[in-house]
C-alpha positions in Angstrom: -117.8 0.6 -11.4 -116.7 -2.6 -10.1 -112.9 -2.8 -9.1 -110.4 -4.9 -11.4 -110.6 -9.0 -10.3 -107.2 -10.0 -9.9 -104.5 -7.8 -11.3 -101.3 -8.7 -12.0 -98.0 -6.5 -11.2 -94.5 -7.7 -12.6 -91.5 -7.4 -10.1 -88.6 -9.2 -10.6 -89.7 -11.9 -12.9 -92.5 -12.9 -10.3 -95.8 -12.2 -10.7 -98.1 -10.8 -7.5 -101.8 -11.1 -7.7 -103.2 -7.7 -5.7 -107.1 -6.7 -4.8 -105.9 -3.0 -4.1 -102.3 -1.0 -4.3 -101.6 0.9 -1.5 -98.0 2.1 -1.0 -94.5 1.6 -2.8 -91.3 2.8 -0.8 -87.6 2.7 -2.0 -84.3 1.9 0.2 -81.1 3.9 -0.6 -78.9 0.5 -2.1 -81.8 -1.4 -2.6 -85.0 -1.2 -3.9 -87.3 -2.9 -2.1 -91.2 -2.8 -4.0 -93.9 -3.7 -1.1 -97.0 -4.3 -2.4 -99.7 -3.5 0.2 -103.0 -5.3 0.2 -106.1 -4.8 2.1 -106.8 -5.7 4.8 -108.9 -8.8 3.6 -105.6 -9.5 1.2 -102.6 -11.4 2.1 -99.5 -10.4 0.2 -98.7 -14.0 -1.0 -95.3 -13.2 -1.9 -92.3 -10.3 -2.0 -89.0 -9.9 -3.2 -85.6 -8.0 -2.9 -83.7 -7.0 -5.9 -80.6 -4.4 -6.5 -80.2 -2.5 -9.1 -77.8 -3.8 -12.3 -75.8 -0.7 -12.3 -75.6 0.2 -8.6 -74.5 -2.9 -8.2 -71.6 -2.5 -11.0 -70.6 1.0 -8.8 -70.3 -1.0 -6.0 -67.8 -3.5 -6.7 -66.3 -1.2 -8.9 -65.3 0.1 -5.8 -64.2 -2.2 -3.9 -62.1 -3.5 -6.4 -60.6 -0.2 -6.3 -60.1 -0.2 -2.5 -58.0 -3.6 -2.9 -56.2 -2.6 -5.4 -55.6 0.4 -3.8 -54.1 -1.4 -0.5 -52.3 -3.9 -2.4 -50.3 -0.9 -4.7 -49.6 0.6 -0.8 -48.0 -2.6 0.1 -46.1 -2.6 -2.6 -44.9 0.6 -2.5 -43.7 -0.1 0.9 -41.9 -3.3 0.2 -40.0 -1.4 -2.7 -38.8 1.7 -0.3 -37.7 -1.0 2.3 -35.6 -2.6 -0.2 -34.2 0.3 -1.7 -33.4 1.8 1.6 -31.3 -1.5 2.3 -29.8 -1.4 -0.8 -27.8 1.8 -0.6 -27.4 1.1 3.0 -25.3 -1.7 1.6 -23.5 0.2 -1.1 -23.1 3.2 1.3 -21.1 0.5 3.8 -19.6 -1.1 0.9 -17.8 2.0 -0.5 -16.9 2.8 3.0 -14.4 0.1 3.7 -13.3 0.4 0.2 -12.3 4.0 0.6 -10.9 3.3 3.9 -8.9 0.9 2.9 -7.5 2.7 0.0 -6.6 5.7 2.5 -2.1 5.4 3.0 -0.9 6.0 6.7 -0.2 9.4 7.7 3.1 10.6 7.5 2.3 12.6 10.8 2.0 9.8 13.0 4.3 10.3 15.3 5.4 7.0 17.5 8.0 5.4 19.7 8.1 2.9 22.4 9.8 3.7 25.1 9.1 0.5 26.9 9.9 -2.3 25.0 7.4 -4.3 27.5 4.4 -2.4 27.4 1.6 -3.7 25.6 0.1 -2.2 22.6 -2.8 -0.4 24.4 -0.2 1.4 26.8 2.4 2.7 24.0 4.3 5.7 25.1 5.2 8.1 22.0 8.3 10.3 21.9 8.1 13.0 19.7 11.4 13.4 18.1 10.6 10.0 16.2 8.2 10.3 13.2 6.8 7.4 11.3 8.3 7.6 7.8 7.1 4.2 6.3 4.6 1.2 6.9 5.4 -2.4 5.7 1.9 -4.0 5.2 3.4 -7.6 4.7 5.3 -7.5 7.6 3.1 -4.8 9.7 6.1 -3.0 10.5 6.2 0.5 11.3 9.9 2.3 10.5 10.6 5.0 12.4 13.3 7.8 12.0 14.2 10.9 13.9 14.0 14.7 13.0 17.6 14.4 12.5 17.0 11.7 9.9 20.2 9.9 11.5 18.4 6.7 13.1 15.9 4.3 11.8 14.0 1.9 13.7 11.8 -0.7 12.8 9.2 -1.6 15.1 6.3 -4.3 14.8 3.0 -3.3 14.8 0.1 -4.3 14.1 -2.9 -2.7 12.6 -5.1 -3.2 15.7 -2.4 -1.6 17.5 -3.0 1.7 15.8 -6.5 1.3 15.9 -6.3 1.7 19.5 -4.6 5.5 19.4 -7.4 7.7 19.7 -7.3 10.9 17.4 -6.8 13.3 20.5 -3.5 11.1 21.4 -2.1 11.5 17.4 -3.1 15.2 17.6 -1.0 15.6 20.5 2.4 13.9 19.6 1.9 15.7 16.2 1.9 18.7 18.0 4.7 18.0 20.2 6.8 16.9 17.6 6.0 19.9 15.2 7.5 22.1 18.5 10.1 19.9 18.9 11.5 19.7 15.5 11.1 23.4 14.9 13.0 24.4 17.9 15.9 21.9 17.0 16.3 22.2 13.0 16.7 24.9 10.6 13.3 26.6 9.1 12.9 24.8 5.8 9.0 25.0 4.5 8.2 21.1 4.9 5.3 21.8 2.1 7.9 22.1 -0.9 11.0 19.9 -1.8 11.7 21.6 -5.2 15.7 22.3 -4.9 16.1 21.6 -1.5 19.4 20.1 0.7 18.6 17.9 4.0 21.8 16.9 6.0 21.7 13.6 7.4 24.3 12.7 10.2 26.2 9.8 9.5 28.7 9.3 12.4 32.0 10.5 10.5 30.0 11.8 7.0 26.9 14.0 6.4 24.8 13.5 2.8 23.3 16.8 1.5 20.6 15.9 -0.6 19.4 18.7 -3.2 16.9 18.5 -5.3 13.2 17.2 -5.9 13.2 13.9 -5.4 12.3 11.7 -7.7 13.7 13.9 -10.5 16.3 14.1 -12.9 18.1 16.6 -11.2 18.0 15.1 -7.7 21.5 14.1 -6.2 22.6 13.1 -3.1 25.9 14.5 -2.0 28.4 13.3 0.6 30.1 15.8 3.2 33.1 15.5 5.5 34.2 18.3 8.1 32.0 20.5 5.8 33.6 19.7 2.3 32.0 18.0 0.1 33.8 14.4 -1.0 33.5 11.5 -3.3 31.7 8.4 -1.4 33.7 6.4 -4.4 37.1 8.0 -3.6 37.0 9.9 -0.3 34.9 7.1 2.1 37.8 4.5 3.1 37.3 1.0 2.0 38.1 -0.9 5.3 37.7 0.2 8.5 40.3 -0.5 12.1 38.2 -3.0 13.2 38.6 -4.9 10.0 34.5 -4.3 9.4 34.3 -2.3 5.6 32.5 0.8 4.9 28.8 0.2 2.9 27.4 3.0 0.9 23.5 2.6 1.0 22.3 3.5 -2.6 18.9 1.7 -2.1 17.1 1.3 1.0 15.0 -1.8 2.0 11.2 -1.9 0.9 12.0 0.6 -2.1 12.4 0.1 -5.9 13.9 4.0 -7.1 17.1 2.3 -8.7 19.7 5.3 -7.1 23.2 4.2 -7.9 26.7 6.3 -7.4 26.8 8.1 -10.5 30.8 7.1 -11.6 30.8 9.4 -14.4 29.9 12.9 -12.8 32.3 14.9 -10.4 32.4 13.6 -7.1 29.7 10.6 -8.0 27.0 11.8 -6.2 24.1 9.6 -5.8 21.4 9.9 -8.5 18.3 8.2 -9.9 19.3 5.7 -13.2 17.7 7.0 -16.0 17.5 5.0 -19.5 16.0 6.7 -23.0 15.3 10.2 -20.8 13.3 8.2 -17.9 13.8 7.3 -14.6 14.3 4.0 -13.6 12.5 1.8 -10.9 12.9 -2.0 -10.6 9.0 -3.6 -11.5 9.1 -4.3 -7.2 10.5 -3.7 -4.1 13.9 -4.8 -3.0 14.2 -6.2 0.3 17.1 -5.5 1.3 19.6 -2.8 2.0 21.4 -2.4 -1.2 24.6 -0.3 -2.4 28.1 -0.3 -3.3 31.7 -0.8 -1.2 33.6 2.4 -1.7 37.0 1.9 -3.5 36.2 -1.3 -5.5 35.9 -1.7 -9.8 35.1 -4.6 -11.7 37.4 -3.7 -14.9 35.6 -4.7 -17.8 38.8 -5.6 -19.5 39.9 -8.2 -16.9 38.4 -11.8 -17.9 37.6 -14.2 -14.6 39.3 -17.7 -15.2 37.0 -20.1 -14.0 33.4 -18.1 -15.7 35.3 -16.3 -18.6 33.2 -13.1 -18.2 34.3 -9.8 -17.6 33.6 -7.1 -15.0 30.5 -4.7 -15.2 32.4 -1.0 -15.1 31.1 -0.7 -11.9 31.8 -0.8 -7.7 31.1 -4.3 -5.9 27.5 -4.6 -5.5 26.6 -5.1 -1.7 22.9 -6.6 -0.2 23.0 -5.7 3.3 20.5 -8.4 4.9 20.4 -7.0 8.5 16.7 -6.3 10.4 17.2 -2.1 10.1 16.1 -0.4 6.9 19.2 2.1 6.1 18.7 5.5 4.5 19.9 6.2 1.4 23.4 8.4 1.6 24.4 6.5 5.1 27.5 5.2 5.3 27.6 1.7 7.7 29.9 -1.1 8.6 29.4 -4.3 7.6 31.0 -7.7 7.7 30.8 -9.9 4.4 29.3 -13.3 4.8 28.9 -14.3 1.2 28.9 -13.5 -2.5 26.7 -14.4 -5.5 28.5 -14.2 -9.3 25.6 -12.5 -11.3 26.5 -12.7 -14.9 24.2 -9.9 -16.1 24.1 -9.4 -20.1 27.3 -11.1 -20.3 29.2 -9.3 -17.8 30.3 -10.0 -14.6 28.4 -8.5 -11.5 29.2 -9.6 -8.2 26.7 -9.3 -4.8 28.3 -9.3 -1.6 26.5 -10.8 1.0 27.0 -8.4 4.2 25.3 -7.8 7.3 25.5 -4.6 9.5 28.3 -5.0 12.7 25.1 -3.3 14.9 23.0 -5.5 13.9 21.3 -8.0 16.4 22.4 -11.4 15.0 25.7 -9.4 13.7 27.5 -11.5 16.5 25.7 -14.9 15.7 26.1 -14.9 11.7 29.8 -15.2 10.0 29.6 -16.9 7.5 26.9 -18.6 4.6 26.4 -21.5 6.8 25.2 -19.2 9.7 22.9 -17.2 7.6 20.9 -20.5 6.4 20.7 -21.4 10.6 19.7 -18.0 11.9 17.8 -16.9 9.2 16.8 -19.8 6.5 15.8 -19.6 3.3 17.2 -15.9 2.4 20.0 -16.6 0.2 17.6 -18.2 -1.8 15.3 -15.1 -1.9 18.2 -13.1 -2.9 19.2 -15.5 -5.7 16.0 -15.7 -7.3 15.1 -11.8 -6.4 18.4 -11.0 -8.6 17.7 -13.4 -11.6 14.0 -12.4 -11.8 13.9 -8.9 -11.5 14.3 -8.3 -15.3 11.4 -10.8 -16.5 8.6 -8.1 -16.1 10.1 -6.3 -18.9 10.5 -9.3 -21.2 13.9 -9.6 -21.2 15.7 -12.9 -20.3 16.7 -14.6 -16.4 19.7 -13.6 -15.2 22.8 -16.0 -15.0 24.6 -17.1 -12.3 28.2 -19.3 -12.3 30.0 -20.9 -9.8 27.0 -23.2 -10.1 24.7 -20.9 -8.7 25.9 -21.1 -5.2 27.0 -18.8 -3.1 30.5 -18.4 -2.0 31.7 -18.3 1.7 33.0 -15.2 3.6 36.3 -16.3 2.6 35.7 -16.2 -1.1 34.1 -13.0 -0.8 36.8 -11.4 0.9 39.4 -12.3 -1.7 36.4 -10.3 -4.2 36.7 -7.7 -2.3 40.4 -7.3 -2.5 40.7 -8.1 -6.0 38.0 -5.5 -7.0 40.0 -2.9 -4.5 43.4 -3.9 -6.5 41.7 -3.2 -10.0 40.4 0.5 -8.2 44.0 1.6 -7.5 45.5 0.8 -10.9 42.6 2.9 -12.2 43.0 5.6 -10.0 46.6 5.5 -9.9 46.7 5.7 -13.5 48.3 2.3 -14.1 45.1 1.6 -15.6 43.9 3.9 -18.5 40.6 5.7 -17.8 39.3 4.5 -21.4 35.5 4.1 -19.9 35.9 8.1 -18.6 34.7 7.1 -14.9 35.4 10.5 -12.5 38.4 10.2 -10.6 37.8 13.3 -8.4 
């Protein structure tokens, strides 16, 4: 039989006219159809084609394999980002904490050569820091007998350059030394408690937790105890007078001689079962002079206003923060008339005699040259110092200025003059002060 003229084979849409088939082979991706002819035959034409669906598997995949990378990358960029992140908090809370953290009341620091720069500070260790004045970047420093304060400057870069080994060391020291040269009390508790302080002539035993109600602060002389309203003289030889420090400088516990109780201790003033506190810091030495009453029954002249019940106020403006019991002369150089709730309340202006510009300041006029713009302060310190609460300014008279040494002194006297009728008797005890 005759072979077939001309058959035709579909592949791909095109048609291939063949005498004779001899072979058909198959790639792996692609499928390639060869038509083979005889020898005689000329394959007139051929074609490569893929396969729909292996075609669909293969970009299928690659899609996949870009997607893939790109999900990588951004899993990378996220961990970078996170990682800074709390690398950035972490730093953040790490100042803030630090700077929240107070000075150590173990530092223990003195400069022995008044010369030496900060980076080659000598420390003794009988002097402990005891307080640190950020606004000033003062450090105060007061021994183990708790007799002398000293204010020193220093900055904060100055401590930064104490190593740890250094502060170790003096802690150490001074922990030997103090125990050696004090009496064992445990310095962990302070319930009920009495500290001496030396005072040149005086000693203040203070018992009690402080602050509490039941803290007071004592006054001792030749190992009796005494009155430091009564018992501590109101002038000295040297005409200087004798300043009872209620209220040391840079502190706001309001501690005032309690004239009602048996030898009117010192004690925190307490209103509706509290204790009080003024809203801020005071900034100066502040206290009493001994043997002085404003009589509430006596009526001033010029201001028609009558005395507080209480001693002459005194703010003590000198460089050295005083402790609270001491017992220091001063000079006067000035007085303010306070008119507080309607009643008379005089400040006396005073300065320390050790003090450095003790020699240079006399008088008002010499406290505006050597140090200007602190009477002020005081005046606006003392009319203020209410207005947190709500209540009213306080008043002042005599126009608001304040009145030369001179002035002062004749205060001072006066006050004394109302003391002794009181105590003498010549003046009846109606407000029930102690006497003893």
């Amino acid at each position: 039989m005759p072979p077939r003229q001309n058959p035709r084979v579909l592949l791909g849409h095109q048609f291939f006219y063949v005498r004779e088939k001899k072979k058909i082979t198959h790639n792996k991706n692609t499928r390639r159809v060869l038509v083979g002819m005889s020898t005689t035959t000329r394959i007139s034409e051929h074609r490569d084609y893929r396969d729909d669906d292996d075609c669909d598997d293969q970009e299928n995949k690659e899609k996949k394999k870009k997607k893939k990378t790109s999900d990588s990358g951004s899993r990378c960029r996220l961990f970078f980002f996170v990682l800074l992140l709390l690398l950035f908090v972490c730093g953040g809370l790490f100042f803030f904490l630090f700077a929240l953290l107070p000075p150590t009341t173990q530092e223990q620091t003195r400069t022995t050569n008044p010369s030496a720069t900060s980076s080659s500070l000598i420390f003794h260790p009988g002097f402990v820091v005891v307080a640190r004045d950020e606004k000033h970047k003062n450090l105060h420093l007061i021994d183990n007998n708790n007799s002398n304060i000293i204010t020193k400057n220093m900055t904060s870069s100055t401590m930064t350059r104490l190593t740890m080994s250094a502060m170790h060391s003096i802690a150490r020291r001074a922990s030997l030394h103090k125990t050696s040269s004090s009496s064992a009390i445990p310095s962990s508790r302070r319930h009920l408690r009495a500290t001496t302080t030396m005072m040149s002539a005086y000693q203040s035993s203070k018992v009690g937790d402080y602050p509490s109600m039941e803290f007071r602060c004592f006054y001792e002389k030749d190992g009796k105890r005494i009155s430091p309203w009564h018992d501590v003289p109101l002038k000295n030889a040297d005409g200087s007078f004798n300043f009872i420090c209620e209220i040391p400088k840079e502190t706001k516990a309001k501690m005032e001689v309690a004239t009602d109780e048996k030898l009117t201790p010192i004690k925190q003033d307490t209103k509706k079962g509290k204790l009080r506190d003024y809203p801020y810091n005071i900034n100066w030495n502040y206290g009493m002079l001994p043997q002085t009453w404003e009589d509430p029954q006596h009526v001033h002249p010029t201001m028609n206003v009558k005395g507080d019940n209480d001693p002459v106020d005194v703010v003590e403006i000198g460089s050295t923060k005083l402790e609270m019991g001491s017992v220091t002369p001063v000079k006067p150089l000035g007085v303010y008339a306070m008119i507080d709730e309607g009643e008379l309340d005089w400040k006396v202006i005073c300065i320390s005699t050790s003090d450095p510009k003790a020699s240079d300041i006399n008088d008002v006029a010499d406290v505006e040259k050597h140090m200007p713009g602190e009477l002020e302060k005081i005046r606006v310190w003392f009319r203020d110092y209410k207005t947190p609460d709500g209540k009213p300014q306080n008043m002042f008279g005599l126009d608001d200025q304040c009145m030369p040494s001179a002035y002062a002194k004749d205060v001072i006297e006066e006050t004394h003059e109302f003391y002794m009728a009181l105590k003498s008797g010549k003046r009846a005890n109606d407000e029930e002060l102690s006497l003893e």
